[in-house]
C-alpha positions in Angstrom: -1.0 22.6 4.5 2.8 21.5 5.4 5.2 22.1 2.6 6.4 18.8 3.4 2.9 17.3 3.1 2.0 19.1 0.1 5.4 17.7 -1.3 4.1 14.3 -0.9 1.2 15.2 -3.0 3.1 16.6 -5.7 5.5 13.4 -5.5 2.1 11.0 -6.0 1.1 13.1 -8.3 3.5 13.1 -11.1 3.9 9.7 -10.7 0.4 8.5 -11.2 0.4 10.3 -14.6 3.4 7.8 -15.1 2.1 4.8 -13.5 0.9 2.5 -17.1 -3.1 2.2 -17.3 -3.3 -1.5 -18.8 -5.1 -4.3 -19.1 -3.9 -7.5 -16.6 -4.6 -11.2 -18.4 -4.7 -14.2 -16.3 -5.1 -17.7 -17.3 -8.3 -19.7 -16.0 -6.9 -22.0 -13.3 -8.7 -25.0 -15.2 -6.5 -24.0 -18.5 -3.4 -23.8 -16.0 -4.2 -26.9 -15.0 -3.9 -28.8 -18.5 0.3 -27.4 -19.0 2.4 -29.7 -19.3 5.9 -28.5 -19.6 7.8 -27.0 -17.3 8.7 -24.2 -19.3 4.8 -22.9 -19.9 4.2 -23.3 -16.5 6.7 -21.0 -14.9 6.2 -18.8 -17.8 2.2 -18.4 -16.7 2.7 -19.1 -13.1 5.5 -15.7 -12.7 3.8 -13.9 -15.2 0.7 -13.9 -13.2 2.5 -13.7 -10.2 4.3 -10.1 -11.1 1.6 -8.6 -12.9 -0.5 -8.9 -9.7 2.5 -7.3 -8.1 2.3 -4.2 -10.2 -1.4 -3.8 -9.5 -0.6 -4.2 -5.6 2.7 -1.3 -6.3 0.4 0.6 -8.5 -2.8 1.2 -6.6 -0.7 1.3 -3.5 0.2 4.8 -5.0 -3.3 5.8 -6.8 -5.1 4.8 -3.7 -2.8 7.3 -1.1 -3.3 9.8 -3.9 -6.7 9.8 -3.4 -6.4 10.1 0.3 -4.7 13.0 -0.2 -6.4 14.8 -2.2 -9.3 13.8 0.4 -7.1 15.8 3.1 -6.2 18.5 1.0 -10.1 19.0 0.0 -11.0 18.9 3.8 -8.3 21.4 4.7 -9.0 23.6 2.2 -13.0 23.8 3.1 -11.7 23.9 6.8 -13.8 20.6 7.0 -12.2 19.3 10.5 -14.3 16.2 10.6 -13.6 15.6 6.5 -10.0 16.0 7.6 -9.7 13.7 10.3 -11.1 11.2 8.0 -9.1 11.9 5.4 -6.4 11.0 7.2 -7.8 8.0 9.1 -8.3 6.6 5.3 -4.5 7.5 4.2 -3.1 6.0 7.8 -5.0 3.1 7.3 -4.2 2.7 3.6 -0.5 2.8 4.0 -0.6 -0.1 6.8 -2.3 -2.1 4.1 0.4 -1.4 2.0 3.1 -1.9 3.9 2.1 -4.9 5.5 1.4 -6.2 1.9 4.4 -5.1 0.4 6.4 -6.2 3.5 5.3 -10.0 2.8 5.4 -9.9 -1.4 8.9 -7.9 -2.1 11.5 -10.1 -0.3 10.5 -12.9 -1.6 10.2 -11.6 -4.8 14.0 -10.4 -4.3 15.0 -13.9 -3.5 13.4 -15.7 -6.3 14.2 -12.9 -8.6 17.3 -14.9 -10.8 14.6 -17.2 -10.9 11.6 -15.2 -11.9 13.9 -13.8 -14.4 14.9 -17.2 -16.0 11.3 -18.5 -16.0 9.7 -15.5 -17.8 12.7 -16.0 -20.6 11.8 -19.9 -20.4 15.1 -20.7 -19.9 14.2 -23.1 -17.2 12.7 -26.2 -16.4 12.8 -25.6 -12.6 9.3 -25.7 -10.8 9.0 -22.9 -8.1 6.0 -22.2 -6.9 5.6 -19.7 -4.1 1.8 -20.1 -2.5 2.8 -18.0 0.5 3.2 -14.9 -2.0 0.6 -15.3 -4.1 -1.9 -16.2 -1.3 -0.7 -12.3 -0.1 -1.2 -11.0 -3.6 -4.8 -12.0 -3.5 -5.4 -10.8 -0.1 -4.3 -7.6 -1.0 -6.4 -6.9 -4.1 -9.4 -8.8 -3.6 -9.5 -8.7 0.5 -12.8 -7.7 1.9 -14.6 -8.1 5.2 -16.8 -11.4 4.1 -20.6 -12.3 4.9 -21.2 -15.6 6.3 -22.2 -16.8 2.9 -18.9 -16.1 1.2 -16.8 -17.5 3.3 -18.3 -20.6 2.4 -17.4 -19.6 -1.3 -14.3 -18.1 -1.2 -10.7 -19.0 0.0 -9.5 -17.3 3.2 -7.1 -15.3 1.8 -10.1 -13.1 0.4 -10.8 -12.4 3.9 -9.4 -8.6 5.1 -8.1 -8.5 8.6 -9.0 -6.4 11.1 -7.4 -2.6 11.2 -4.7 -3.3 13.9 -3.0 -6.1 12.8 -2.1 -4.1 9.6 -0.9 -1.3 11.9 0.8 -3.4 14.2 2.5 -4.3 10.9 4.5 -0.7 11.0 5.3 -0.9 15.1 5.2 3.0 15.5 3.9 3.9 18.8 3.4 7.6 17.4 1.4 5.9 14.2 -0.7 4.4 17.1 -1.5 7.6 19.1 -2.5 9.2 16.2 -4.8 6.9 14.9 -6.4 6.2 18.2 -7.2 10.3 18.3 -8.5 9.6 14.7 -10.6 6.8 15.9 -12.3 9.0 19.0 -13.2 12.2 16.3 -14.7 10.0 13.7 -16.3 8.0 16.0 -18.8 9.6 18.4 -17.0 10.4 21.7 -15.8 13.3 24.0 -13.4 14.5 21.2 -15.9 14.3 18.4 -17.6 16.9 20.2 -14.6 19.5 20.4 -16.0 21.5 17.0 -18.8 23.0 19.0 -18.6 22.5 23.0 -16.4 23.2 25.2 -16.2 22.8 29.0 -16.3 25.6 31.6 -15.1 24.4 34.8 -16.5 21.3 36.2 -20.2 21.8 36.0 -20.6 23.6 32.8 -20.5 22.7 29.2 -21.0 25.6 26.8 -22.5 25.2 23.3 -20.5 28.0 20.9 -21.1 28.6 17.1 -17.7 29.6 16.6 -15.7 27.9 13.8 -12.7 26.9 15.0 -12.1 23.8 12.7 -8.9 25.6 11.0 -7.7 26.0 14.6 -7.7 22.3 14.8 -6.4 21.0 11.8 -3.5 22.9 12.3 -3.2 21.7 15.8 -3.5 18.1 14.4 -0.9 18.7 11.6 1.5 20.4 14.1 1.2 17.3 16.7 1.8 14.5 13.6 2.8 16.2 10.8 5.9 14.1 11.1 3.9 10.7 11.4 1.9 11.2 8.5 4.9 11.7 6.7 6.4 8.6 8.0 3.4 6.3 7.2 3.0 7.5 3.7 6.9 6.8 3.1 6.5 3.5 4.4 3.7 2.9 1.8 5.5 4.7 -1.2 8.8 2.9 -1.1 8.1 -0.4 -1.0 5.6 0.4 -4.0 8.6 2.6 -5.7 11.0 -0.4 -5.0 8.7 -3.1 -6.4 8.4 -0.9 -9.5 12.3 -0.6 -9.7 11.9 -4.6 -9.6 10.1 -5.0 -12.3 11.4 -3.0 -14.6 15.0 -4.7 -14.0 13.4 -7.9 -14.9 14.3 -5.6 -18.6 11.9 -8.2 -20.6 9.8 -7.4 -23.7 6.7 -9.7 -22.5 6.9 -6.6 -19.3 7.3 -3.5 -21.3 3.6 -2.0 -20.9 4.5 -2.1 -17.2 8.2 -0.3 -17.2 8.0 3.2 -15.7 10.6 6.1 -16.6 13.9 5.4 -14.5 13.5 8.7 -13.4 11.1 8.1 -10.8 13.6 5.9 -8.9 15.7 9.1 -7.4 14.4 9.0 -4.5 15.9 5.2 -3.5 19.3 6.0 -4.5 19.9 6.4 -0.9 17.6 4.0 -0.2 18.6 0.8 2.4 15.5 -1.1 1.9 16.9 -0.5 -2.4 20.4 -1.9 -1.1 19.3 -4.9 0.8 17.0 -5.6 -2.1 19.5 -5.4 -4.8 21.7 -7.7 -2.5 18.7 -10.4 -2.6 18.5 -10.0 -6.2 21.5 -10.9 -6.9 21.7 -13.6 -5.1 21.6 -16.9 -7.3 19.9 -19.4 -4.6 15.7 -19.6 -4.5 13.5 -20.2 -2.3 10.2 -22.1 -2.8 7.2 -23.0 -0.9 6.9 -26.5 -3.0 
């Protein structure tokens, strides 16, 4: 596979095995309910608020892993159709993300002197941000729904369909690609290409040669680049939400710090720079 691709791997890699495994604690809604002071109810409300923020940054990462070990597998066996889907999964995984992680980290950003001062309950402010945390739930616990539960559960529990995520990432070569995704997985002329080929316009030949290398490295020479550009778009945002966290630099957050290391690669980052100008910012904004 690409050098470039396999880098990516390598990249995802190394930072799952630094990515904390732990165990996320969230307060009944009727206990949240019964607080009183100000104080205790920022302190849960945030708390809550950037731990599902670290499960959305984490198995951003873990999940594109996966998806590319899927596509490595596939290539590998020479599986054309495992490939295809492979990638299907990973192009679809990283819209997720990004539109996600588009919505949750600038707000984040722009509340963060807050945030900060409400974990150290050094505030009696009230800021709640339903907006976010309505997008924090849609992206861990969003699901195509039956009839029946969307009686029982809130909207935001209901996933969206596939394009408006990609729409999300407004890359007309992200769209071309998936659309050729779309016609091998699904049945269609191109689904087809493995084993038959045409032979002018009144013959189709049925071949048992195995030409599914031939194609994967057609498909990775067409959009190696694109593939590249939609996983990027997924791992940043998560690496900058990370890098967010861990400069909130409290105790109550240290099973969730990662090593500063891993943060090299936004040095040169703009997305980091605009960020850092949000967080420094000592305005918030609130949805109540």
């Amino acid at each position: 596979m690409s050098k470039v691709l396999s880098e990516i791997y390598s990249f995802l890699d190394d930072l799952d095995s630094k990515i904390p495994k732990v165990v996320y604690k969230f307060q009944p809604h009727s206990e949240f309910e019964k607080l009183k002071d100000p104080k205790s109810v920022q302190f849960i409300y945030w708390s809550e608020i950037i731990q599902r923020y670290h499960i959305t940054s984490s198995s951003t990462i873990l999940r594109l892993k996966k998806w590319y070990e899927a596509m490595i597998s596939a290539y590998k066996g020479e599986s054309y159709y495992g490939f295809c889907c492979a990638i299907r999964g990973l192009v679809e995984s990283c819209s997720d993300s990004f539109y996600s992680l588009g919505k949750i980290t600038y707000p984040v950003a722009e509340n963060f002197k807050h945030i900060k001062e409400a974990l150290e309950q050094k505030t009696d402010t009230i800021v709640f941000a339903e907006e976010l945390e309505n997008e924090l739930i849609h992206y861990i616990y969003g699901r195509k729904l039956s009839a029946a539960e969307r009686r029982n559960n809130p909207e935001s529990h209901n996933a969206m369909q596939v394009r408006q995520y990609l729409d999300s990432m407004k890359s007309a070569d992200l769209d071309q690609l998936y659309a050729e995704l779309c016609q091998i997985s699904h049945p269609s002329m191109l689904s087809n290409v493995p084993f038959m080929y045409s032979q002018g316009e009144d013959n189709l030949v049925i071949h048992n040669q195995n030409i599914d290398k031939q194609l994967i490295e057609d498909l990775l020479k067409r959009h190696r680049k694109t593939i590249y550009d939609a996983s990027m778009l997924a791992i940043v945002p998560a690496l900058c939400s990370f890098k967010m966290i861990n400069s909130l630099d409290l105790e109550f957050f240290s099973s969730l710090r990662l090593d500063e290391s891993i943060f090299d690669t936004l040095n040169e980052s703009d997305i980091w720079k605009d960020l850092e100008l949000k967080m420094a910012n000592k305005a918030f904004k609130s949805d109540s």
